[in-house]
Structures are given as structure tokens and as C-alpha cells.
C-alpha positions in Angstrom: -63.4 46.5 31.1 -61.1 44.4 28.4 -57.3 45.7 28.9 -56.7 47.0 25.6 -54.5 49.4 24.0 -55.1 52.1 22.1 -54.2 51.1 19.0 -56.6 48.0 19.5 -59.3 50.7 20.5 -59.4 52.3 17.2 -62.9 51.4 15.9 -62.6 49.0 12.6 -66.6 48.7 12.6 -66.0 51.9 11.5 -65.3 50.9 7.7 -68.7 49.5 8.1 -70.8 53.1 9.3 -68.8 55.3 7.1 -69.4 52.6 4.0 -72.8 52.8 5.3 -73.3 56.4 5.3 -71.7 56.8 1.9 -74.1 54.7 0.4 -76.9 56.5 2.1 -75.7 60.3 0.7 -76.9 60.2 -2.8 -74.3 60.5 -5.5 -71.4 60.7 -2.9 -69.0 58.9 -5.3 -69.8 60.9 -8.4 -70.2 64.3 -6.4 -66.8 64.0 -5.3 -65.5 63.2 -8.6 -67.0 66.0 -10.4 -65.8 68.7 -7.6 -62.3 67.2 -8.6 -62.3 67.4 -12.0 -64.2 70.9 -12.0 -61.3 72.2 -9.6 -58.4 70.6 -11.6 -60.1 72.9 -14.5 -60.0 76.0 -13.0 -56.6 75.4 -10.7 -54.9 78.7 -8.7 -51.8 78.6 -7.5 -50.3 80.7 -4.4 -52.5 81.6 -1.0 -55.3 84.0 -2.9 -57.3 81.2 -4.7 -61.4 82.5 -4.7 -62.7 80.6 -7.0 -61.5 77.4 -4.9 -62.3 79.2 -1.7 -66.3 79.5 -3.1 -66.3 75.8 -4.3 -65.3 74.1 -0.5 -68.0 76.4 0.9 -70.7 76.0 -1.9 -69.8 72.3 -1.4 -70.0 72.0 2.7 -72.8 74.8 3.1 -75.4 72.1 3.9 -73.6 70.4 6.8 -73.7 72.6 9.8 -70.3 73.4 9.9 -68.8 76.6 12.3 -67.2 78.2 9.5 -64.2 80.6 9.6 -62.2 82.0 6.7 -58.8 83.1 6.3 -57.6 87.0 6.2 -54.3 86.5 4.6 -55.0 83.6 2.1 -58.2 81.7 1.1 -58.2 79.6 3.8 -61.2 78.0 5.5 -61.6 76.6 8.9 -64.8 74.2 9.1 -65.7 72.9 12.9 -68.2 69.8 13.3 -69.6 69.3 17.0 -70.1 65.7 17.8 -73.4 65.0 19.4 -72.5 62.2 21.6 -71.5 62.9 25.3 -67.7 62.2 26.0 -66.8 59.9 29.4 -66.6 62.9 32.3 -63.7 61.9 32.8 -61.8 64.1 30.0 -62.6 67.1 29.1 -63.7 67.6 25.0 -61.8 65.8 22.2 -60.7 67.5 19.2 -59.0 66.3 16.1 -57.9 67.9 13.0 -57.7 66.9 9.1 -55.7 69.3 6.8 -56.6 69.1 2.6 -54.3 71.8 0.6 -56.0 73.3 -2.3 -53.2 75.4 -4.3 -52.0 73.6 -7.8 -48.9 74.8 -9.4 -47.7 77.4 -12.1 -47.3 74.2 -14.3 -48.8 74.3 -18.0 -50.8 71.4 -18.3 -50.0 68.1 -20.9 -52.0 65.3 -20.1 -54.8 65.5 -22.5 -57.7 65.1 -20.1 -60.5 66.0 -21.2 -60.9 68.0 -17.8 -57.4 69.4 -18.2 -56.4 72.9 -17.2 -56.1 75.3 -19.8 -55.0 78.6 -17.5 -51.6 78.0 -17.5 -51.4 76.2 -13.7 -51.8 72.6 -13.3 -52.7 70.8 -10.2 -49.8 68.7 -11.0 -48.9 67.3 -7.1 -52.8 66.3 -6.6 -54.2 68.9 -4.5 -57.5 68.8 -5.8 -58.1 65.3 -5.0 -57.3 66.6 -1.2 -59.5 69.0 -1.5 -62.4 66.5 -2.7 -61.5 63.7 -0.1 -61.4 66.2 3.1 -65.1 67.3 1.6 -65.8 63.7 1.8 -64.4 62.9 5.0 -66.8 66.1 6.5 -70.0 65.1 4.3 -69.1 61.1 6.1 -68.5 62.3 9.7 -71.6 65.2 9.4 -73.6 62.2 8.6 -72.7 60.5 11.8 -72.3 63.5 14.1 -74.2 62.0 16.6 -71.6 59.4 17.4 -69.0 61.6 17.7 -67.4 61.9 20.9 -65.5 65.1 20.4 -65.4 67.8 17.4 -63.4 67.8 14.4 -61.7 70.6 12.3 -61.5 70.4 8.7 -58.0 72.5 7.2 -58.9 73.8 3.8 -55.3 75.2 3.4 -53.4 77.5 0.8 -50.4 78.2 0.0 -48.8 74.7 0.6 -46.2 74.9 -2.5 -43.6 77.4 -1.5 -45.7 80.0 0.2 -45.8 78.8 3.6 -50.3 78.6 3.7 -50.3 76.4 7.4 -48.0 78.8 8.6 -50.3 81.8 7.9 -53.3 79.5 9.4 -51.7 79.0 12.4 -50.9 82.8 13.0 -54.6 83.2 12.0 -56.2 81.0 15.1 -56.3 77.5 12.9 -55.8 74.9 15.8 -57.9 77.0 18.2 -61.3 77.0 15.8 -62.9 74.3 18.2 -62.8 76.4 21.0 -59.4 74.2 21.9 -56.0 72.8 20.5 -56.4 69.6 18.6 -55.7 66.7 20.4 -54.1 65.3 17.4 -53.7 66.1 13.2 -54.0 64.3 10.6 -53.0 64.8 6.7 -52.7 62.5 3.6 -51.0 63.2 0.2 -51.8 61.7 -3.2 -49.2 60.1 -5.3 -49.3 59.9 -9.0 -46.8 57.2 -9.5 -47.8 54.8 -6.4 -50.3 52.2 -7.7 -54.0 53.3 -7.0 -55.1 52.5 -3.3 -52.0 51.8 -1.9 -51.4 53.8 2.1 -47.9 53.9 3.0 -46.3 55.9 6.0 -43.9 55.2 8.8 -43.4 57.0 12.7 -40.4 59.5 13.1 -38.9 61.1 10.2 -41.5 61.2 7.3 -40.6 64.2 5.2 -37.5 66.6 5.2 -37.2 69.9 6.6 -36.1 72.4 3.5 -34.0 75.5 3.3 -32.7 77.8 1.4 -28.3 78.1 0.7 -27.8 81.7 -1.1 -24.8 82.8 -2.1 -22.7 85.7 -3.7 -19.0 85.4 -4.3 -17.3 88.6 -4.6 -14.6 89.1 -6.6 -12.3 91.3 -9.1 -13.2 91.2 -12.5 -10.5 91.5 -15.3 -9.8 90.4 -18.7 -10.2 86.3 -19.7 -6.6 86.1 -21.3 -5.2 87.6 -17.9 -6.9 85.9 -15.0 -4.0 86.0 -12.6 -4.8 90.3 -12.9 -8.3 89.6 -11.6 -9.6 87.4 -8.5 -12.7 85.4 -10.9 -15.5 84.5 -8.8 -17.0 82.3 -10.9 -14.0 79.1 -10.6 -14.2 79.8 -6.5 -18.0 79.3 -6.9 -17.9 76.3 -9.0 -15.0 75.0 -6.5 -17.5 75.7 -3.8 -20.5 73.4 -5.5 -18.4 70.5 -5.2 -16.6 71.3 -2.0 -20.6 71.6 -0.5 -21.4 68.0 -0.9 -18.0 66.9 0.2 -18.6 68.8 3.4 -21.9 67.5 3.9 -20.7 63.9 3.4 -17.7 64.2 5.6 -19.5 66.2 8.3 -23.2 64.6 8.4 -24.1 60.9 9.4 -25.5 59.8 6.3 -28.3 57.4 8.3 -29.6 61.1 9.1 -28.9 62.5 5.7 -28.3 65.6 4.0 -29.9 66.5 0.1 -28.0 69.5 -1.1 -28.9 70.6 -4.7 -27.8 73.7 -6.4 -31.0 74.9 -8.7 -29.6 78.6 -9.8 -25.7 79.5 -10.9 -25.4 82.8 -12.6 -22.2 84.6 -13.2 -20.6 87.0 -16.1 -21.9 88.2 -19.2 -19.0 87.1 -21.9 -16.7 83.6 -22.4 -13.8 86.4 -22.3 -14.4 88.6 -19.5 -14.1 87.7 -15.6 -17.0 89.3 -13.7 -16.8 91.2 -9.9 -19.5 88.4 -9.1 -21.1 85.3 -9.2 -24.2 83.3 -7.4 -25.7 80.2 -6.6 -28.6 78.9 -4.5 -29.6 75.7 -3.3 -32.5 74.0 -1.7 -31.2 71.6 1.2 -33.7 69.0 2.8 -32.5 67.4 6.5 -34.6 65.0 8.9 -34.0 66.1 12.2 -33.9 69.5 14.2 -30.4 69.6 15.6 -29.2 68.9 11.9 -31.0 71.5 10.1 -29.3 73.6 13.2 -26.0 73.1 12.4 -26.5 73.5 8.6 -28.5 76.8 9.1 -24.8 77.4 11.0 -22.3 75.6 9.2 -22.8 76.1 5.9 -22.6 79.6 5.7 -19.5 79.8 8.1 -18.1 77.1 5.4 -18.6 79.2 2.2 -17.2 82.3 3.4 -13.8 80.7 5.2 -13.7 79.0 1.5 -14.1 82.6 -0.3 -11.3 83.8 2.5 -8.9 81.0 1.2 -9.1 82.3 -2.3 -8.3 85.6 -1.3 -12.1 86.5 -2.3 -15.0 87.3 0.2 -18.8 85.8 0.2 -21.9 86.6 1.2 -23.3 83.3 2.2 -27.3 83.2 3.6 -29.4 79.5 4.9 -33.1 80.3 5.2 -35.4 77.4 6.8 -37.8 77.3 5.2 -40.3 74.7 6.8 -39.3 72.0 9.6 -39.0 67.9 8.9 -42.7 66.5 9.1 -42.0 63.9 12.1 -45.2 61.6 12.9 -45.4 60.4 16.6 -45.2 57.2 16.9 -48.9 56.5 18.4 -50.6 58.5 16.0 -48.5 56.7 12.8 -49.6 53.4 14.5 -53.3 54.7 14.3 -53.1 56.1 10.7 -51.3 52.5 9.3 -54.0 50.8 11.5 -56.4 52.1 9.8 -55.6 51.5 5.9 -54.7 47.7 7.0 -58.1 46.9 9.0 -60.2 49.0 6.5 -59.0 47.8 3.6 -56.4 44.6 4.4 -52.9 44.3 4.8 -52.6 44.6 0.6 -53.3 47.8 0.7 -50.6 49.2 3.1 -46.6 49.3 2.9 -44.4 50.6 5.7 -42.4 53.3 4.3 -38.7 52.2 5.7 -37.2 55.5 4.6 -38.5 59.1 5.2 -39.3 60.6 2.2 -37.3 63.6 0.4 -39.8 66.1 -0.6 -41.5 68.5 1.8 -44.9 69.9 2.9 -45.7 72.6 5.8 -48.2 70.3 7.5 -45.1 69.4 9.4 -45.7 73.0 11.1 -48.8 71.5 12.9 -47.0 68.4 14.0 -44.5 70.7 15.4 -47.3 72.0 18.0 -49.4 69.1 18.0 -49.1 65.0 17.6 -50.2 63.3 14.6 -49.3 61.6 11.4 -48.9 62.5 7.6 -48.7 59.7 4.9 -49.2 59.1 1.6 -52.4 57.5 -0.8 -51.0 55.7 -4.5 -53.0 57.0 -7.1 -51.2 55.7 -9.8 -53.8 54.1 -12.7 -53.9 50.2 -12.7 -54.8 50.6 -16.2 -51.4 52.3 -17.2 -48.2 51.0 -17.3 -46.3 51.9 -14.1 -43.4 53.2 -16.4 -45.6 55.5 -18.2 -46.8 57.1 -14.8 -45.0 60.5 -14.8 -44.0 61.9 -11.2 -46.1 64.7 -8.9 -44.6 68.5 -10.3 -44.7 66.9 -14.1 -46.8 68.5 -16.6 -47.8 64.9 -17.6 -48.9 63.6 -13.8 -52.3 62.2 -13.8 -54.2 61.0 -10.6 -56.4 58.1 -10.8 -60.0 59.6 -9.0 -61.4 56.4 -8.2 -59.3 56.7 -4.9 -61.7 59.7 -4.0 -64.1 57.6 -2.0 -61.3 55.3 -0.2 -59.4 58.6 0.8 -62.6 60.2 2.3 -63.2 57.0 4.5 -59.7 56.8 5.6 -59.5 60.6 6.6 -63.3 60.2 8.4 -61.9 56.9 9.9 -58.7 57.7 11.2 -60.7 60.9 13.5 -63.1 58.6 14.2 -60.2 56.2 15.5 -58.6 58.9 17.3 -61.8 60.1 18.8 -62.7 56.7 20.4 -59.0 55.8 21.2 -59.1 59.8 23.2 -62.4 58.3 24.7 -61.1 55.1 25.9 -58.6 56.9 27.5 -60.5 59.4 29.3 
């Protein structure tokens, strides 16, 4: 047997069955397509989303899937069983792809002709997830019978603020084949990346994300007497600047900190000191033992600071979901993949982690894997008139669609052999 590593294992004759088997399913390009558009239509935002729900399984029905749904959201589980025979030397392979599905209470502007009229938007490209994880199972259905091990498709909810892999995880998610995944794999769209372009990097990827809440407590009094009162609102606003001075004083900044305050409200007239005033603030960190010490710091900080002025706080940090950190073998297999299926153009190691935030990083928390992200920027637009994912005005390029679905087919079917190999 050639000495070879795992990484070299991953099977780039691949490109070549799943470009195969895509030209063999009739209409694959324009089926995925219209499922897009017809869900960026009719978008729904939060973890209840039936109408989506009905389209993934109306659209999957005829693939011999092990379908399970979700209790407490609109989830659904999807299991294909490979028909090949893995080496006896390992037991059964499993690997997971995740698609989200929610859009956002955003009011549509783009002017597409398939644009949203309901009020939500799927403004950070869900829908295109959903499509491409229908085409990565329609792909690997097609070639189950070279499929070492099973695979578990994620149709998830809930992914903007409400916490959907969490809930699918309670619900039995990574134990639908029967056992844990071996590995998991996600990819996210980005409106202002040019079209086609992978990108992703081992370690730190995305940032964890909490929550900083805080009242100040003080006594209110007259505006033309402030030394009669104890104002709240000036120790607050003392406290917003004295936040990012901590951070920067306290923190390494090559594992950094993002504080931003999003809500200040205090008082109700220019000449009248309130009893209170509060603030919150979202705060993004890359590593576990920092978002440890902020959870514990910054709330110890706030209310010594309130104490100083004589006033007291009630200072909260919530976590909200943990930093998304890709092992390092499984970020070799995903960037692997875009440069041998389509060349070295196509891919750019991300140097940086990224600031945003997704809860797939609560699967790579209990299993390896990678996340990265998919450019889907038009070519036929000028780059400075893309508008960024969350705008009103974000459009996604859908000729991506078939490209996304051979990636997310080809990087379990890379995992699956490299599992194999290793067996």
C-alpha cells in the first residue's frame, strides 16, 4: 500500500462522479435554482418555519432517506446508508452536513423579481444552504453504492439568534445514524465575496457571542441640581468608554475582544435625572478561556465602577454560543477540496478568524470538523455595489448552487474514504 496521508487520500476523482451524476439527474441545475428562489419568496424566520419544513421533504422524498423531524423547531434529520462495505477493520463511518433554513425579520429591497414580500428576507443566504445541502443529498443518493459509511443531512432552524443546533442536538441530531458523526461539516454563503470563491482557515473561524446587560441604579433629582441626585445615566456613559479601555488593557489583542453597545436607554426629559439607566452589548471572543474570563470580569468590572460613583449596578454576561474552531485535519480536508475540485483560483486561506457568529460551532464543540465560507458575490456587479449579508439590499448570485452541492457531497465523500483509509 502507497504511504499516504490523509489529506492526500481525499478522493479528487470525486469532482469527476459527482459532475457525472449531476449531469445524469435531469434538471439538477435548474431544480436547485427554482427551490431557491421559491424559498427566498416565502422566507420564515425563527425555529417554527412549516412551509420550509414541507419544501426540504417534498424535495428529498424520492431518495430513500431515514427521515426524522424536529419536536421543538422545524427541523429535519435526513440519514443516507452507503451501500458499499467498509474495511473490517473500523467499525461504520458517519459524516454530517448542516444547511440552516431560517431568513431574517428583514423587509426586503432588492427588486428581484423573486423577492420576498412578507416582511422577512433571507438576507444572510440561508436559502441557498438549504438548496445546496438538497443537492449535496440528491449527488451522494445517486452514488450510494460507493459509500463507505452513512451520512446525515442537518436541515436546521433557528440559526439567527434562537439557538436551532442547540435544540437539535438536545433532540438526538448527531445520533440519527445510529452513531456520533465521525466528523461535520457546514458552509456559508457570502453576498459580498466574488461568486465561487472557498475560503476558510483551521483554529479560530468565527467568534463566540454573548450578551453584556446592564442597569445602573441611581437617585434621580432635578437637571439644574445634579449634585442633589446620584444620575445614572453620566456613570453609564462613563462605563461605555471605560469597557473598551478595559478590554484593550486587559485582553491580548492577537486573541481579541469586539465589544459593541447596541441598546442605551435612560430618562424621559433633557431636565430631569432618572433612578436608572441601561445598556447592552453583544461581545464576540475566539477562544474558551477568554470568553471565561469576560463572562467573569466584566460584570465584576461594572459594578466596582458603579461602587466608585457612589451608585450600584446590576451587571449580567450571557454566552450565548461558543467560537466555531475547525480542527486542523478536517480544515485541511475542506480547503483541499475547493482547490483540487475547482483549482487553486478558487480558494483563499482566510488569515484572520472572522467576526460574526453561527451555532454550528455547537457541533464542533462535540465533534471535529470544519465551517467555511462560499463568495457569492455577482461577477456582473460592481464589487462596491455588493451590499453585505443582514442588508435589505444583499443579493446572492445562484449560479453557485451547483458548485456548493458538489463541494458539500465531496468533502463527505473525502472524509468518508480518508475514515476508510484509516480503518
Amino acid at each position: 500500500m502507497t504511504n499516504t496521508t490523509p489529506t492526500d487520500a481525499v478522493p479528487f476523482s470525486a469532482l469527476s462522479l459527482l459532475e457525472g451524476a449531476s449531469a445524469a439527474i435531469p434538471s439538477f441545475e435548474s431544480d436547485l435554482v427554482d427551490f431557491r428562489r421559491e424559498m427566498h419568496a416565502e422566507p420564515e424566520v425563527g425555529l417554527h418555519l412549516p412551509r420550509t419544513q414541507a419544501r426540504v421533504l417534498e424535495a428529498i422524498k424520492e431518495l430513500n432517506l431515514e427521515i426524522t423531524l424536529g419536536q421543538a423547531a422545524s427541523s429535519v434529520v435526513a440519514v443516507l446508508r452507503g451501500g458499499a462495505t467498509q474495511s473490517a477493520l473500523g467499525s461504520r463511518s458517519t459524516v454530517l452536513l448542516r444547511g440552516d433554513m431560517d431568513a431574517l425579520p428583514v423587509a426586503e429591497q432588492t427588486g428581484l423579481s423573486f423577492a420576498s414580500t412578507n416582511g422577512a428576507m433571507h438576507a444572510c443566504g440561508h436559502d441557498l444552504h438549504t438548496a445546496g445541502l438538497i443537492g449535496a443529498a440528491r449527488l451522494l443518493s445517486s452514488v450510494r453504492d460507493s459509500l463507505t459509511g452513512d451520512v446525515i443531512f442537518m436541515f436546521q432552524p433557528g440559526e439567527e439568534g434562537h439557538d436551532g443546533a442547540r435544540i437539535m442536538l438536545e433532540e438526538g441530531a448527531l445520533s440519527a445514524a445510529g452513531r456520533r458523526p465521525d466528523a461535520a461539516y457546514a458552509l456559508h454563503v457570502v453576498s459580498d465575496m466574488p461568486a465561487g470563491l472557498f475560503t476558510t482557515r483551521a483554529g479560530s473561524y468565527m467568534a463566540a457571542f454573548g450578551d453584556l446587560s446592564v442597569k445602573v441604579l441611581g437617585r434621580g433629582g432635578h437637571g439644574s441640581r445634579p449634585y442633589q441626585a446620584l444620575d445614572p445615566i453620566q456613570v453609564a456613559a462613563e462605563m461605555l468608554g471605560a469597557l473598551q479601555t478595559y478590554i484593550t488593557k486587559r485582553f491580548n489583542v492577537f486573541d481579541p475582544v469586539v465589544l459593541s453597545v447596541g441598546q442605551f436607554h435612560g430618562g424621559s426629559a433633557s431636565n430631569v435625572i432618572p433612578d436608572s439607566a441601561e445598556f447592552s452589548a453583544s461581545v464576540r471572543s475566539f477562544s474558551p478561556g477568554v470568553e471565561a474570563r469576560l463572562a467573569q470580569e466584566l460584570p465584576d468590572f461594572i459594578r466596582q465602577l458603579a461602587t466608585a460613583h457612589q451608585l450600584t449596578a446590576e451587571a449580567r454576561f450571557t454566552p450565548i454560543m461558543p467560537a466555531t474552531i475547525n480542527h486542523e485535519s478536517d480544515a485541511e480536508l475542506w480547503s483541499q477540496t475547493a482547490r483540487n475540485f475547482y483549482g487553486d483560483h478558487r480558494f483563499i486561506q482566510s488569515h484572520n478568524p472572522r467576526t460574526g457568529s453561527d451555532d454550528f460551532s455547537r457541533l464542533l464543540v462535540e465533534v471535529p470538523g470544519a465551517y467555511g465560507h462560499l463568495g457569492a458575490g455577482s461577477l456582473d456587479v460592481d464589487p462596491a455595489e455588493w451590499a453585505p449579508m443582514h442588508s435589505p439590499r444583499a443579493t446572492f448570485d445562484d449560479s453557485i448552487l451547483v458548485d456548493q452541492a458538489q463541494f458539500m457531497a465531496g468533502v463527505a465523500l473525502g472524509k468518508l474514504q480518508e475514515l476508510e483509509f484509516l480503518g
